[in-house]
C-alpha positions as CSV (number, residue, x, y, z in Angstrom):
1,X,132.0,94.9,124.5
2,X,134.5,93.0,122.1
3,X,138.4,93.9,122.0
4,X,138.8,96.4,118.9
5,X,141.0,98.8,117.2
6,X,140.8,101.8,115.2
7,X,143.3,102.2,112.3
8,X,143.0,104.7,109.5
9,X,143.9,104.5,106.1
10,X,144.4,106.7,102.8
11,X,142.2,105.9,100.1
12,X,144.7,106.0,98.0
13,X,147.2,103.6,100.3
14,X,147.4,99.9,98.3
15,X,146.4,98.6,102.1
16,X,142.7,99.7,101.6
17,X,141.9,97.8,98.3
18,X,143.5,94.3,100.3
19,X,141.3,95.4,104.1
20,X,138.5,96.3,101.4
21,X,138.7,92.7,99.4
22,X,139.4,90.8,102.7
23,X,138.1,92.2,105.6
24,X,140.5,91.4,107.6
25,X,143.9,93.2,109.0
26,X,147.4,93.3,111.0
27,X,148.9,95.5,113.0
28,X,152.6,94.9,113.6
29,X,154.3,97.5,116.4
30,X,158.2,97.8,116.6
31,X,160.4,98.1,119.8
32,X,163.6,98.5,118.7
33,X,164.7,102.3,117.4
34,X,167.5,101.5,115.2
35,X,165.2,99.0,113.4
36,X,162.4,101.4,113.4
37,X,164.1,103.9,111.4
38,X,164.7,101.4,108.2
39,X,161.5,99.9,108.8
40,X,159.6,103.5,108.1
41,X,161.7,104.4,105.4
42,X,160.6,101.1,103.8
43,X,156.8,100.6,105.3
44,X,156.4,104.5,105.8
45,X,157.9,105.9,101.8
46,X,157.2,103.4,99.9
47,X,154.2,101.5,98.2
48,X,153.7,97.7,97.9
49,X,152.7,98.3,94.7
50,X,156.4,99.1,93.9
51,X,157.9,97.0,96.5
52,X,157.2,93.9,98.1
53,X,158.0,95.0,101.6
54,X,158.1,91.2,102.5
55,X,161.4,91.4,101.0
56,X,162.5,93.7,103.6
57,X,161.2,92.0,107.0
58,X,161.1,88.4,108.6
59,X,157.9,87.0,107.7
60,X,155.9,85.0,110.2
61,X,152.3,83.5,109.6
62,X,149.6,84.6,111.4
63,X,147.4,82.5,114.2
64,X,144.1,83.4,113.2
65,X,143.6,85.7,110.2
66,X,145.8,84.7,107.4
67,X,147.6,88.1,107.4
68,X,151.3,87.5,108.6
69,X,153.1,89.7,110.9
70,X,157.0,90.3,110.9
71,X,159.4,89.7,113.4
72,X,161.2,93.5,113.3
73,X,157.7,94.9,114.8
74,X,157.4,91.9,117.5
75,X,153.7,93.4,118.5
76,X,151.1,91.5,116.5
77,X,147.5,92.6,116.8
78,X,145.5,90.6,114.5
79,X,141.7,92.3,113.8
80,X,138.3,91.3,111.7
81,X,136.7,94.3,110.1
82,X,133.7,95.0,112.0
83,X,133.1,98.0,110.9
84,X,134.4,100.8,108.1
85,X,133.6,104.8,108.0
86,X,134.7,107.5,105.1
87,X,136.0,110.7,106.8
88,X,133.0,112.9,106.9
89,X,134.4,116.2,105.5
90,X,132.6,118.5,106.8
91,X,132.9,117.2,110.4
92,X,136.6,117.6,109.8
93,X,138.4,120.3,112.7
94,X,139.8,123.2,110.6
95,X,142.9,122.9,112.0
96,X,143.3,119.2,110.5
97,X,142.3,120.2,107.2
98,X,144.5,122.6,107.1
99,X,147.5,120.6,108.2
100,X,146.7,117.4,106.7
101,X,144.5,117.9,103.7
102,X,145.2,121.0,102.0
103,X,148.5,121.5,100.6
104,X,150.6,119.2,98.4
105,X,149.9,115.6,97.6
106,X,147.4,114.9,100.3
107,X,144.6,117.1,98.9
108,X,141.6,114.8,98.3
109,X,143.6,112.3,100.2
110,X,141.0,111.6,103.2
111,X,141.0,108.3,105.4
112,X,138.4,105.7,106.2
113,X,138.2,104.2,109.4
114,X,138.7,99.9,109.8
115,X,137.2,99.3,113.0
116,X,138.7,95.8,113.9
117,X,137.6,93.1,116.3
118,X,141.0,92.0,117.7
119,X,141.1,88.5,117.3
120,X,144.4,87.3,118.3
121,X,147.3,89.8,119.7
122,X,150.6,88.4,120.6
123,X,154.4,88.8,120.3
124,X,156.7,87.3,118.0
125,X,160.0,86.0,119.8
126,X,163.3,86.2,118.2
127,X,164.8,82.8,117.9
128,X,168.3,84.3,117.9
């Protein structure tokens, strides 16, 4: 087999329209837990398209894919679609409905699945 990940994203997330358009995708993963906790009220609250979160993290260009990673989540996984999947709804557990589509803003809300051939994966060293 080929090194993949799985991530999952909201349709209505402004990261499905850009995996849609270019098939391609970064995972960034944070170490440090004083960082972490602006980074998700930034990445985690808000939407790039009210924000440009590049404005809020060290940008650094990617090896292979063209989609940068930042140097506050060190972890860079770098991924080709290979392969995308709407949630099927009815194949859904009732206890994850429950929790994560039925009440408040998230009802309709469902996921597709980016299945990603990992094509570079690296960290980013701090020059300081």
């Amino acid at each position: 087999g080929i090194p993949a990940m799985t991530v999952y994203v909201r349709q209505s997330r402004y990261t499905k329209p850009q995996i849609d358009a270019t098939g391609v995708f970064t995972v960034s993963v944070p170490f440090n837990k004083e960082i972490d906790k602006e980074l998700f009220k930034t990445f985690g609250r808000m939407s790039g398209r009210d924000i440009n979160k590049a404005d809020h993290v060290t940008m650094v260009d990617a090896n292979v894919n063209g989609v940068p990673g930042f140097k506050e989540a060190p972890l860079t996984i770098e991924c080709k679609l290979i392969y995308k999947q709407d949630q099927v709804l009815k194949d859904l557990p009732e206890f994850a409905f429950d929790r994560y589509y039925s009440k408040g803003n998230d009802v309709g809300d469902y996921h597709t699945a980016y299945i990603g051939q990992i094509v570079d994966a690296y960290i980013i060293e701090d020059d300081e």
